[in-house]
PDB file of the backbone (N, CA, C, O) and the ligand in Angstrom, with CONECT records:
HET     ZN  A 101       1
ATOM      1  N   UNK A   1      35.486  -7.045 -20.912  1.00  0.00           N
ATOM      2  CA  UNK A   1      34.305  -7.005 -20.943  1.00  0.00           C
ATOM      3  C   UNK A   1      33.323  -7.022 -19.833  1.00  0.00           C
ATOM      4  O   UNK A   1      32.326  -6.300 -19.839  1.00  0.00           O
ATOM      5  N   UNK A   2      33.578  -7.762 -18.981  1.00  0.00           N
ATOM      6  CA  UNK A   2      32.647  -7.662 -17.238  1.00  0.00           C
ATOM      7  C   UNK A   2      33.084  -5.991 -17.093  1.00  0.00           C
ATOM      8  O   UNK A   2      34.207  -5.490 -17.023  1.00  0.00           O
ATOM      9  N   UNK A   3      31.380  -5.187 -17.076  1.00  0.00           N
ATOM     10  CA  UNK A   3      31.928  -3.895 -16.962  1.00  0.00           C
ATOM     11  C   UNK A   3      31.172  -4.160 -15.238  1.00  0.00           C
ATOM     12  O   UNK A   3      30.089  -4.733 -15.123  1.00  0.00           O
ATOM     13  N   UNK A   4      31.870  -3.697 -14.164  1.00  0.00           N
ATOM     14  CA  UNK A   4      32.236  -3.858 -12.537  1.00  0.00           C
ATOM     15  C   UNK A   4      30.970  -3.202 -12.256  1.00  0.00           C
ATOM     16  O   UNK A   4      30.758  -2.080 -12.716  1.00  0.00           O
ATOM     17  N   UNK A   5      29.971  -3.901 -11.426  1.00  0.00           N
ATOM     18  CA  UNK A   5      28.404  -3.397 -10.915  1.00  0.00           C
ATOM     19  C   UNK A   5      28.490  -1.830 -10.634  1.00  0.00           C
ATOM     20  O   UNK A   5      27.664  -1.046 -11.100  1.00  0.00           O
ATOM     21  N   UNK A   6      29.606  -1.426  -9.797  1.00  0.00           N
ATOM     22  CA  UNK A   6      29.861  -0.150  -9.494  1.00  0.00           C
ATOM     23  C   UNK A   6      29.892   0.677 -10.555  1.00  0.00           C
ATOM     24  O   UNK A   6      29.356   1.761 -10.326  1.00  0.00           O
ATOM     25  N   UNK A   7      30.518   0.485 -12.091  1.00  0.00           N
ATOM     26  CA  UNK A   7      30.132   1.358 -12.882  1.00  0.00           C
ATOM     27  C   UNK A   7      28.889   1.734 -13.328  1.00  0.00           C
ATOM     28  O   UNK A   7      28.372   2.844 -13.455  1.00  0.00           O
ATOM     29  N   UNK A   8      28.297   0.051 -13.652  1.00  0.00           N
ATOM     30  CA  UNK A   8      26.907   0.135 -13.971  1.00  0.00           C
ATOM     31  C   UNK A   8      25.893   0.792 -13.776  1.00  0.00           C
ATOM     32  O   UNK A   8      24.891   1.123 -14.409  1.00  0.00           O
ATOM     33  N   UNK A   9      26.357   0.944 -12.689  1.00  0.00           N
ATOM     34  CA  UNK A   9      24.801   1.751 -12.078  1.00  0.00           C
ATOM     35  C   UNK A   9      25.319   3.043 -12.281  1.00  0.00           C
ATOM     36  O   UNK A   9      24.801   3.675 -13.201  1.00  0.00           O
ATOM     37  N   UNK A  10      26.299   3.633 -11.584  1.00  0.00           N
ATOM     38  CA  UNK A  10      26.687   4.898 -12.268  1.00  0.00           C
ATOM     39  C   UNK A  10      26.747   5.496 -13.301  1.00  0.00           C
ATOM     40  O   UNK A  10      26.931   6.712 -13.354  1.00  0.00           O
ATOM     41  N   UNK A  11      26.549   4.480 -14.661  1.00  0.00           N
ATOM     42  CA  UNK A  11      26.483   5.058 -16.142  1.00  0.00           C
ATOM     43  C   UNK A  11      25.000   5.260 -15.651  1.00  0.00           C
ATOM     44  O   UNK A  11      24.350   6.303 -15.717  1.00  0.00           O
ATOM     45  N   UNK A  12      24.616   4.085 -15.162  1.00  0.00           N
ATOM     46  CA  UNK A  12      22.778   4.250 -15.555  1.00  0.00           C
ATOM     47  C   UNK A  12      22.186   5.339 -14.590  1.00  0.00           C
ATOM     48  O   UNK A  12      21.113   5.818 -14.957  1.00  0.00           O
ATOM     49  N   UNK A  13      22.585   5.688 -13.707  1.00  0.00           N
ATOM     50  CA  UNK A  13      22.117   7.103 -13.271  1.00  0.00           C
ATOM     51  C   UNK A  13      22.615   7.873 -13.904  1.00  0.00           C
ATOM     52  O   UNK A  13      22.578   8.862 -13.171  1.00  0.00           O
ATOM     53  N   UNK A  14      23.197   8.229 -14.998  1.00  0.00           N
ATOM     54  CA  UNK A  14      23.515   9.412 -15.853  1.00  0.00           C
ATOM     55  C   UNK A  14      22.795   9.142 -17.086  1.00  0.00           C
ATOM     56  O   UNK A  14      22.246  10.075 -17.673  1.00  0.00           O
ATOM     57  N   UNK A  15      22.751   8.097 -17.482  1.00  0.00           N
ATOM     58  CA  UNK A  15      22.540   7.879 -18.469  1.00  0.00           C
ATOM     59  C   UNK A  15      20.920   8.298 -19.149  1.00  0.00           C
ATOM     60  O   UNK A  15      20.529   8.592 -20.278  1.00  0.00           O
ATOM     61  N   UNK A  16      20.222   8.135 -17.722  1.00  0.00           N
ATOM     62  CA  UNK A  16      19.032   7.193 -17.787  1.00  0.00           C
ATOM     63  C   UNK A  16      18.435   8.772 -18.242  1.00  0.00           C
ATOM     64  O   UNK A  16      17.492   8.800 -19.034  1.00  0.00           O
ATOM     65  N   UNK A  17      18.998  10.052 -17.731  1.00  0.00           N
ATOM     66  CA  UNK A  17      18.109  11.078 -18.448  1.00  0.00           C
ATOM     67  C   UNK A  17      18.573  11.650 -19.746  1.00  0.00           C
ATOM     68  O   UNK A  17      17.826  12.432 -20.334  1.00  0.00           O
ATOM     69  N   UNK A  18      19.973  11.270 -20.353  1.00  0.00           N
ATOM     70  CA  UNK A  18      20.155  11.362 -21.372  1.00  0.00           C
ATOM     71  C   UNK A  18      19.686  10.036 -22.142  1.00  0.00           C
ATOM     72  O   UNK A  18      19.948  10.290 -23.317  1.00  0.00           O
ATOM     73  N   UNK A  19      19.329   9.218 -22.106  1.00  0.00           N
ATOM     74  CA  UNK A  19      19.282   7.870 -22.920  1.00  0.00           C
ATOM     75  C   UNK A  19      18.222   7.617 -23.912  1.00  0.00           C
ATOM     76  O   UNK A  19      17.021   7.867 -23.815  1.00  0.00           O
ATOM     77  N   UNK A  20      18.955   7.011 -25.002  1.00  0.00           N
ATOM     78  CA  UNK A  20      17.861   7.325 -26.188  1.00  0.00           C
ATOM     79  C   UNK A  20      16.928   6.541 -26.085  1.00  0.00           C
ATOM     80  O   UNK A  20      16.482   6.420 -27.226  1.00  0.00           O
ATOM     81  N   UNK A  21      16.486   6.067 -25.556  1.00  0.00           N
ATOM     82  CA  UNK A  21      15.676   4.999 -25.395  1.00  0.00           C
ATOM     83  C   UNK A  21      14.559   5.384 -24.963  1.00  0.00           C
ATOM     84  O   UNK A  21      13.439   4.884 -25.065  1.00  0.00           O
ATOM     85  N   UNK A  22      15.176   6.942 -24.132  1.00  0.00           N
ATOM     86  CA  UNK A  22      13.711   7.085 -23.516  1.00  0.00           C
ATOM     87  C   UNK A  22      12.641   7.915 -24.449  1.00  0.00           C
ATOM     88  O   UNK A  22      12.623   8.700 -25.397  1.00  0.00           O
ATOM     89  N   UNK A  23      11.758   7.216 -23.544  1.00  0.00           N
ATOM     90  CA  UNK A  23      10.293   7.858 -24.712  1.00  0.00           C
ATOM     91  C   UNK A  23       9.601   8.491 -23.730  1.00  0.00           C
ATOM     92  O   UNK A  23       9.590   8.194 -22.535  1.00  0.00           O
ATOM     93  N   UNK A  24       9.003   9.408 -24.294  1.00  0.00           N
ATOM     94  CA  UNK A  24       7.916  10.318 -23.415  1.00  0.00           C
ATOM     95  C   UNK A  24       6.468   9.989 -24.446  1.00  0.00           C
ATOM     96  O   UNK A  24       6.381   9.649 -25.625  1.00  0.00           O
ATOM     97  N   UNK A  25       5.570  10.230 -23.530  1.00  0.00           N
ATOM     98  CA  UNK A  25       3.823  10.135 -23.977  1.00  0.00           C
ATOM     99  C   UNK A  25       4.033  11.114 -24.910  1.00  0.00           C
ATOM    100  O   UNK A  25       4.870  12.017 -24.901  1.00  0.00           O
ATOM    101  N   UNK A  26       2.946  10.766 -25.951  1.00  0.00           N
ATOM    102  CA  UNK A  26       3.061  11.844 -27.106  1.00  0.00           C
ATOM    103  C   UNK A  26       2.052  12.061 -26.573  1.00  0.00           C
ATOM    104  O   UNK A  26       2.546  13.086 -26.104  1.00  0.00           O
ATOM    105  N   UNK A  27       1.059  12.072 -26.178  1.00  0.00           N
ATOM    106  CA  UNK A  27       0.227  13.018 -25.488  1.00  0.00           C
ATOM    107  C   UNK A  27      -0.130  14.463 -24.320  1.00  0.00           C
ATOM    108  O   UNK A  27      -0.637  15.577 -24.449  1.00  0.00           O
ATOM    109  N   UNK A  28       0.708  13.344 -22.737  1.00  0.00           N
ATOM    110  CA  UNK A  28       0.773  14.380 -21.835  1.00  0.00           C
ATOM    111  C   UNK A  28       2.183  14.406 -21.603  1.00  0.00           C
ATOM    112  O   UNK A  28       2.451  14.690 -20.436  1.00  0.00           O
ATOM    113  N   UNK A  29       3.301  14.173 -22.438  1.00  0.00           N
ATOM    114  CA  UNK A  29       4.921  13.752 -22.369  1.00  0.00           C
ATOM    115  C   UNK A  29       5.493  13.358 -20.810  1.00  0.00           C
ATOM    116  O   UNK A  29       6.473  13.670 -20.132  1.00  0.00           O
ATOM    117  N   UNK A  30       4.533  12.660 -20.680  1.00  0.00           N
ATOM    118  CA  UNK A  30       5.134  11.817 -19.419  1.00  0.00           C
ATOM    119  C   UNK A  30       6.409  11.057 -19.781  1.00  0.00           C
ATOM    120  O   UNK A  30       6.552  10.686 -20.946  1.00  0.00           O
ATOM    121  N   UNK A  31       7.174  10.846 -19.030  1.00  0.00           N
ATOM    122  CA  UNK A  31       8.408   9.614 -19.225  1.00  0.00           C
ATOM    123  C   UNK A  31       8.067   7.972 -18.956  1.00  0.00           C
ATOM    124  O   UNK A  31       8.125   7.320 -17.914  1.00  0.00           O
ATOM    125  N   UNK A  32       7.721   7.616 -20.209  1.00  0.00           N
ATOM    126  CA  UNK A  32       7.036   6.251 -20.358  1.00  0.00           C
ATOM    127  C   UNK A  32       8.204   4.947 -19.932  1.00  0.00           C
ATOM    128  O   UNK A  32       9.184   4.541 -20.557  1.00  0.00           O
ATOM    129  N   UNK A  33       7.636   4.524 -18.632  1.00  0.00           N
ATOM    130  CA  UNK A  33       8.078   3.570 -17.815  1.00  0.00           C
ATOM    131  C   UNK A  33       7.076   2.584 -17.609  1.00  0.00           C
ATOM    132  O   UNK A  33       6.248   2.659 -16.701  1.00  0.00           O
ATOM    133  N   UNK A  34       7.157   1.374 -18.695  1.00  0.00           N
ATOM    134  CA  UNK A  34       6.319   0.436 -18.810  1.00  0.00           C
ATOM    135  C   UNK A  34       5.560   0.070 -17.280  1.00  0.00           C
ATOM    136  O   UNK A  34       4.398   0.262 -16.923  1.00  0.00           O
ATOM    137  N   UNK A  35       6.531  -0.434 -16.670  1.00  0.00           N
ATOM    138  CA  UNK A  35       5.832  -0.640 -15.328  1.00  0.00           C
ATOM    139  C   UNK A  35       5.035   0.369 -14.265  1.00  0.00           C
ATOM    140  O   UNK A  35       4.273   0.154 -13.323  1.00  0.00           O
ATOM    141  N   UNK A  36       5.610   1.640 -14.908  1.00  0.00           N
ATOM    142  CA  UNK A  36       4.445   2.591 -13.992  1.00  0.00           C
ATOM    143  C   UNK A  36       3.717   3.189 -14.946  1.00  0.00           C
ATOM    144  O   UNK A  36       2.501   3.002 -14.973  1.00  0.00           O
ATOM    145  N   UNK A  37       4.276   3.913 -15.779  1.00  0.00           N
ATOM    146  CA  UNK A  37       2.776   4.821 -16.752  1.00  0.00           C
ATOM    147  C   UNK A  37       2.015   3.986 -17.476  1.00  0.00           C
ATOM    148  O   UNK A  37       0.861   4.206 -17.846  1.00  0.00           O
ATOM    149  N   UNK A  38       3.042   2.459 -17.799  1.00  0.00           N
ATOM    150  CA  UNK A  38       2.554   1.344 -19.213  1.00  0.00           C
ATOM    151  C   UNK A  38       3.246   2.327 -20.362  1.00  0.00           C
ATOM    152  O   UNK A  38       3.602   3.495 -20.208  1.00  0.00           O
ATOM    153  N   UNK A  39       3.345   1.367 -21.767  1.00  0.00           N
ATOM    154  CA  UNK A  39       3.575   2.298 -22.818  1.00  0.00           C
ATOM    155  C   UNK A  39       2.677   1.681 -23.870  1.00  0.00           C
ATOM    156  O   UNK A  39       2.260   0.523 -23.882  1.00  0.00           O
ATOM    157  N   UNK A  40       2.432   2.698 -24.803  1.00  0.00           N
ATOM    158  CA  UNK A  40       1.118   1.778 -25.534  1.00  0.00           C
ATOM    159  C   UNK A  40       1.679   2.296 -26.616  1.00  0.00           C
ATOM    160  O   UNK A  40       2.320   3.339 -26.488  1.00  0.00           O
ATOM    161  N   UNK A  41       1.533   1.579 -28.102  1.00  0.00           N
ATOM    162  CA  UNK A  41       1.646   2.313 -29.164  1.00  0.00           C
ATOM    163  C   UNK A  41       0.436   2.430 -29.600  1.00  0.00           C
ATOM    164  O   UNK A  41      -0.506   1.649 -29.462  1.00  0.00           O
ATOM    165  N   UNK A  42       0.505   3.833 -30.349  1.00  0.00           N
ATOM    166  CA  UNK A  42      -0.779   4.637 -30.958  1.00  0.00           C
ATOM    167  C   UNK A  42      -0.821   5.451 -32.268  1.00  0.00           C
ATOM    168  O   UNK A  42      -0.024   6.299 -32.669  1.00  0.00           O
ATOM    169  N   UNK A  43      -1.799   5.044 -32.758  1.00  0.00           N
ATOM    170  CA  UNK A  43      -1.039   5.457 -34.277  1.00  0.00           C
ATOM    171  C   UNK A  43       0.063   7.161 -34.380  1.00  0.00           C
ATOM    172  O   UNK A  43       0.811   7.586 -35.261  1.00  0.00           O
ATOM    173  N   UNK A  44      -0.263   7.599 -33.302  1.00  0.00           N
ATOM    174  CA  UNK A  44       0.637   9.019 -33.065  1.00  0.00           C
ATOM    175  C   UNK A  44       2.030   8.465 -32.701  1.00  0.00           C
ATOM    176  O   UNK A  44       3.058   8.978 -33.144  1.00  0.00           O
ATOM    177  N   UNK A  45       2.026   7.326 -31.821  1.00  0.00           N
ATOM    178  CA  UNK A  45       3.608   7.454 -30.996  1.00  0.00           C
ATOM    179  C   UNK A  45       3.490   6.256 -29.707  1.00  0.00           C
ATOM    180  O   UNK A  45       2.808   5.264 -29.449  1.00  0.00           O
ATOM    181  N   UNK A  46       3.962   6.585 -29.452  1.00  0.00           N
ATOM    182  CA  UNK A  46       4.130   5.682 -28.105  1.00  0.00           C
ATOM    183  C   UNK A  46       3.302   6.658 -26.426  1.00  0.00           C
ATOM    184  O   UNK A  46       3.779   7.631 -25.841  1.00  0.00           O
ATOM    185  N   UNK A  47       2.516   6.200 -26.233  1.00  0.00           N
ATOM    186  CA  UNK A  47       1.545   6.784 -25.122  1.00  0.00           C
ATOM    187  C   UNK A  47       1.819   6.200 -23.914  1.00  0.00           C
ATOM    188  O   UNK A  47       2.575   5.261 -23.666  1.00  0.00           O
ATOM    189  N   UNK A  48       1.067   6.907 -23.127  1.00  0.00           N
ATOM    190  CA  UNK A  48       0.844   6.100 -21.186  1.00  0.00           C
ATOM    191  C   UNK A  48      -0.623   5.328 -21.212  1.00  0.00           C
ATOM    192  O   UNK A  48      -1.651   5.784 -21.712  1.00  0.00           O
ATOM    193  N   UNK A  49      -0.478   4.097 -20.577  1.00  0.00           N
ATOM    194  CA  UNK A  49      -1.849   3.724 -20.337  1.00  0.00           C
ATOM    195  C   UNK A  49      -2.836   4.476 -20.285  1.00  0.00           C
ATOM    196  O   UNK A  49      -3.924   4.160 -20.766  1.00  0.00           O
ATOM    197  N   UNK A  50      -2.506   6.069 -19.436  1.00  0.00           N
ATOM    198  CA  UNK A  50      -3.886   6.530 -19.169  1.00  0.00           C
ATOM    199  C   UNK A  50      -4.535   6.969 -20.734  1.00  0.00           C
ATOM    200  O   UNK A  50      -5.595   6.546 -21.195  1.00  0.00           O
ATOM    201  N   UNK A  51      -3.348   8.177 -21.566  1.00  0.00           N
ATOM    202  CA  UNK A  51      -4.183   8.137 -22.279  1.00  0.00           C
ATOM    203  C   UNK A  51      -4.169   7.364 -23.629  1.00  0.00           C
ATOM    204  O   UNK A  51      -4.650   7.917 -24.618  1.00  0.00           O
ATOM    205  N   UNK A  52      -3.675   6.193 -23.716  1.00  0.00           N
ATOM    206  CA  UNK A  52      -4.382   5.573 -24.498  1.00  0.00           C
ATOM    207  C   UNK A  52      -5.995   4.700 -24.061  1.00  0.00           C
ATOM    208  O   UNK A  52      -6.573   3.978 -24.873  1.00  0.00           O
ATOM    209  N   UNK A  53      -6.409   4.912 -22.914  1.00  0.00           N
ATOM    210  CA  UNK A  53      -7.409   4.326 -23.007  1.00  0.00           C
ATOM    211  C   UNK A  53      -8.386   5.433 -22.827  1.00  0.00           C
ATOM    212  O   UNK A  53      -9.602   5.275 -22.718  1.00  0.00           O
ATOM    213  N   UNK A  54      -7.608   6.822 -22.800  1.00  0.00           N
ATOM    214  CA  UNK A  54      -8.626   7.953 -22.835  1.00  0.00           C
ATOM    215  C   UNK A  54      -9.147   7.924 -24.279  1.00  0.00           C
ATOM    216  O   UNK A  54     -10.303   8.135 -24.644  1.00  0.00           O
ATOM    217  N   UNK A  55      -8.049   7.615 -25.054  1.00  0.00           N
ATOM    218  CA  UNK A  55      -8.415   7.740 -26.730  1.00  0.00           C
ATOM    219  C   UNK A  55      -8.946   6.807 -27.115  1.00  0.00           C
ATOM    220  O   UNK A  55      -9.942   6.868 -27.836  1.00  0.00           O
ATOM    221  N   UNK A  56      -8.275   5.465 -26.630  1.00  0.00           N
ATOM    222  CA  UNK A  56      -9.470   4.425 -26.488  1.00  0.00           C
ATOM    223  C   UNK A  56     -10.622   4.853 -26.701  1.00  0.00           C
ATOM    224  O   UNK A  56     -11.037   5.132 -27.826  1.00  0.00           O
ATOM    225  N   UNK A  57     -11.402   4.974 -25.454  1.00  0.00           N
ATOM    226  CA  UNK A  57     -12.316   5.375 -24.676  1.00  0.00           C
ATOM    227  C   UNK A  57     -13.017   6.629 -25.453  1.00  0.00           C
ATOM    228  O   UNK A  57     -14.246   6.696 -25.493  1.00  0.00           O
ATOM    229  N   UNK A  58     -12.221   7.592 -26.052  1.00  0.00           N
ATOM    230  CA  UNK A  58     -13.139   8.608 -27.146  1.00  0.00           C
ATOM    231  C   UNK A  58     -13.361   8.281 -28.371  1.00  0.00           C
ATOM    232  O   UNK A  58     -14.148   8.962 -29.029  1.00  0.00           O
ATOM    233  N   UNK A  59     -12.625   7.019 -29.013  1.00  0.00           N
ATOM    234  CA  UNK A  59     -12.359   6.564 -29.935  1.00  0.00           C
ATOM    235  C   UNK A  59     -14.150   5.800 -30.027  1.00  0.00           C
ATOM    236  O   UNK A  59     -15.007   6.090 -30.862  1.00  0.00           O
ATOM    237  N   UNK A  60     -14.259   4.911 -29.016  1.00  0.00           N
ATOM    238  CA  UNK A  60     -15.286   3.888 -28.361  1.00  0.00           C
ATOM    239  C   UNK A  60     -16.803   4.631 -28.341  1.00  0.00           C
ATOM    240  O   UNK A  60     -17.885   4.076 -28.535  1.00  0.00           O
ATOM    241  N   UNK A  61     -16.536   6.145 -28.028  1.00  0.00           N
ATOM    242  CA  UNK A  61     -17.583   6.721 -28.088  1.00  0.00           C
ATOM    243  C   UNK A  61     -18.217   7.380 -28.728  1.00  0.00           C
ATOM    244  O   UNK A  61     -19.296   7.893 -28.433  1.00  0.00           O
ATOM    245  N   UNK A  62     -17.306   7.496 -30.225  1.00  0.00           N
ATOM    246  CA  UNK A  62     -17.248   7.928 -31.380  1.00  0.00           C
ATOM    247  C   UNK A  62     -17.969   6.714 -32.537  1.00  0.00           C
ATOM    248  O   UNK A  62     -18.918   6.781 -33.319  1.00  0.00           O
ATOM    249  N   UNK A  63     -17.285   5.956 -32.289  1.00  0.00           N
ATOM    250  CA  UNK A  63     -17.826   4.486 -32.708  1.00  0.00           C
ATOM    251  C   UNK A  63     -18.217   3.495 -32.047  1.00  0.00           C
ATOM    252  O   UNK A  63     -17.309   2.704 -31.791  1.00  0.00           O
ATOM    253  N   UNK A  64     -19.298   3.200 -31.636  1.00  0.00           N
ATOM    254  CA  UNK A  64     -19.234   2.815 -30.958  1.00  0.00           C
ATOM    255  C   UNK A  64     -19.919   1.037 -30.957  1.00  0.00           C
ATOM    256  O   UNK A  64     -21.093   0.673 -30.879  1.00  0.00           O
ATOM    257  N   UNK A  65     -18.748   0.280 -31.067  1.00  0.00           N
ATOM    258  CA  UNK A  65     -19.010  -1.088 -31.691  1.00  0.00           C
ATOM    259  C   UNK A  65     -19.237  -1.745 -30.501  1.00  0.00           C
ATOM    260  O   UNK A  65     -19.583  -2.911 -30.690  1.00  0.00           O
ATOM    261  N   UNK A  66     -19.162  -1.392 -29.249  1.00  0.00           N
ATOM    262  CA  UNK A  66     -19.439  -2.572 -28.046  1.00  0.00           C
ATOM    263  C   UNK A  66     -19.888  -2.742 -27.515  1.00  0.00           C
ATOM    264  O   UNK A  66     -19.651  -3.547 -26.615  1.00  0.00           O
ATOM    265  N   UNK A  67     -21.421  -1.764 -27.752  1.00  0.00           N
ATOM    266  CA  UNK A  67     -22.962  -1.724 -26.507  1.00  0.00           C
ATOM    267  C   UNK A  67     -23.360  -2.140 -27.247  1.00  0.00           C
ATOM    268  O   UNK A  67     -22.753  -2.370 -28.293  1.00  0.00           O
ATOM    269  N   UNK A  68     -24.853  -2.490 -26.980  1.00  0.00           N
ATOM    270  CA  UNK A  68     -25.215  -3.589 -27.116  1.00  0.00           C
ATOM    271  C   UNK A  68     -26.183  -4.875 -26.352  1.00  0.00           C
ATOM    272  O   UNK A  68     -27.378  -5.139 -26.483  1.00  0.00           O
ATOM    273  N   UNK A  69     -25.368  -5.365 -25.718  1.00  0.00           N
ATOM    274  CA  UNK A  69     -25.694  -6.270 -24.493  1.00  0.00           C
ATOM    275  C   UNK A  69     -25.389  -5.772 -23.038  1.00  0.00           C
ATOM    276  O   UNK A  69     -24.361  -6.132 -22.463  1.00  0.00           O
ATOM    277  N   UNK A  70     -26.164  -5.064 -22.546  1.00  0.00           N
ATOM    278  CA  UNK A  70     -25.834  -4.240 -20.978  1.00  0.00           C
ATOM    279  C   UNK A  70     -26.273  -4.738 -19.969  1.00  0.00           C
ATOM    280  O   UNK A  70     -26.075  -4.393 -18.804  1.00  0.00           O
ATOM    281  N   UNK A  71     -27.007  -5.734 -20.448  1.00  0.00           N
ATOM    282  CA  UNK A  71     -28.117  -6.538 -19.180  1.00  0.00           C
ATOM    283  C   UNK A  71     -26.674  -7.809 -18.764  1.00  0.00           C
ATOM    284  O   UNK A  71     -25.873  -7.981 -19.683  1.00  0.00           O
ATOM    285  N   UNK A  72     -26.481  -8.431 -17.734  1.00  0.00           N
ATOM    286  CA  UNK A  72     -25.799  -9.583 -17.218  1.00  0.00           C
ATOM    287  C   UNK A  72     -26.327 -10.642 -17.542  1.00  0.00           C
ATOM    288  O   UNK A  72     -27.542 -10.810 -17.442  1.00  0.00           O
ATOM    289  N   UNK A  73     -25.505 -11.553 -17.989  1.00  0.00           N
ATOM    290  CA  UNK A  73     -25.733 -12.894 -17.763  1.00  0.00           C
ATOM    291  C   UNK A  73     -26.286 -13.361 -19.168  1.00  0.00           C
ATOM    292  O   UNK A  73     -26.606 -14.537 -19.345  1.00  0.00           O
TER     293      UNK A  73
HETATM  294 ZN    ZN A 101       0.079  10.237 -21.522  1.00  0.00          ZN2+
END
């Protein structure tokens, strides 16, 4: 069972572009890597930070529940 570091990494550089795991943006099908694109779920799929806060963000301007108070303090 100890599978030897040397394999490890060698499955996982092969693996890593066949691997089911991976998800692409259902939007701009980026390869969603939490730590760099972010991954967001959206009622479509699994997205990149950017555009879920683009849809966010059109979603926000469509409805728009959070202006309001624009002045500080
Ligand atoms: Zn995207």
């Amino acid at each position: 069972m100890a599978i030897p570091l040397k394999n490890l990494m060698a499955e996982g550089k092969g693996l890593s572009l066949v691997g089911s795991d991976e998800q692409r943006c259902c939007y701009c099908n980026v390869l969603l890597q939490e730590t760099i694109t972010g991954k967001r779920k959206t009622p479509e799929g699994e997205a990149c930070s950017d555009c879920y806060y683009e849809k966010l963000g059109a979603g926000v301007e469509q409805h728009p529940l959070i202006c309001g108070r624009v002045g500080r303090g």
